[in-house]
N, C-alpha and C positions, 0 to 999 in steps of 0.2 A: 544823847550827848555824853562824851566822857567825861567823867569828873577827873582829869587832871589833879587837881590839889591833894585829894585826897590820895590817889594812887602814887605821888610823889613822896609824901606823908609817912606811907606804910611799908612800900616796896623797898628791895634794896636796891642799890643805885646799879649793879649789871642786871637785875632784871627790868628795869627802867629803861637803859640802856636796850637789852636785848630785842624790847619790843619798839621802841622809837625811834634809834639810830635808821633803819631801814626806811622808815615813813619820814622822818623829820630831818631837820638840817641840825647840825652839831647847834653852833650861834641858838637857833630856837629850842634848842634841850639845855641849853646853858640860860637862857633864861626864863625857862621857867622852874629851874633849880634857883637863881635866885629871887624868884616869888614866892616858890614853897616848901623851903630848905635851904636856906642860904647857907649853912653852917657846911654843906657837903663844897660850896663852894670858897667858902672861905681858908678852908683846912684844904685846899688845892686837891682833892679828892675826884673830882669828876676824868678829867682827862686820863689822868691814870688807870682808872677802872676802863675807859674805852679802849683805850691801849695794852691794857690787857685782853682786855676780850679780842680785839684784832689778832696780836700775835695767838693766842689760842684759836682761831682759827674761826670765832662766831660770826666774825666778818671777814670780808674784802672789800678793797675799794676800786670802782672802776679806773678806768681812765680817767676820766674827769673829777675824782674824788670823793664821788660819793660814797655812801658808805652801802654797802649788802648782805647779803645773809651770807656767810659762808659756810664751807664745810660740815661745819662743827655745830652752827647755829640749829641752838633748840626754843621751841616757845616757851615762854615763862607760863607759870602753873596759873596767874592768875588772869591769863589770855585765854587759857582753855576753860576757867571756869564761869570767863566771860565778867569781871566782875569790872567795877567801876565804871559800867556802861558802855564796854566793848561788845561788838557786835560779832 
């Protein structure tokens, strides 16, 4: 099981981003920023960092808006070293 909390906790909010935007819905990455960092969302920080990574190229959105890996998109360091219970 992922531990979530903890990986919100520690990460920065585009590597957060880089790895849950693809799997998750915005709405469900927004709250659980404000369950376990609410300060990223109070200081209106979250959307922006997404919208950056977009224009940079880490994403695309389909037709229907979802969000995907684009061009550019790299995995976060702590995906590859599998930690917080990633598989």
């Amino acid at each position: 099981m992922i531990n979530f909390k903890e990986m919100i906790e520690r990460e920065s909010v585009e590597n957060i981003l880089l790895y849950l935007a693809p799997l998750r819905s915005f709405p469900d990455i927004d709250n659980m920023f404000v369950r376990y960092k609410f300060e990223i969302i109070e200081k209106g920080l979250l959307y922006p960092a997404y919208a950056n990574l977009l224009k940079g190229g880490m994403f695309i959105e389909d037709e229907k808006g979802h969000t995907r890996k684009g061009p550019n998109w790299k995995e976060p360091e702590f995906v590859t070293k599998k930690k917080y219970g990633i598989e």
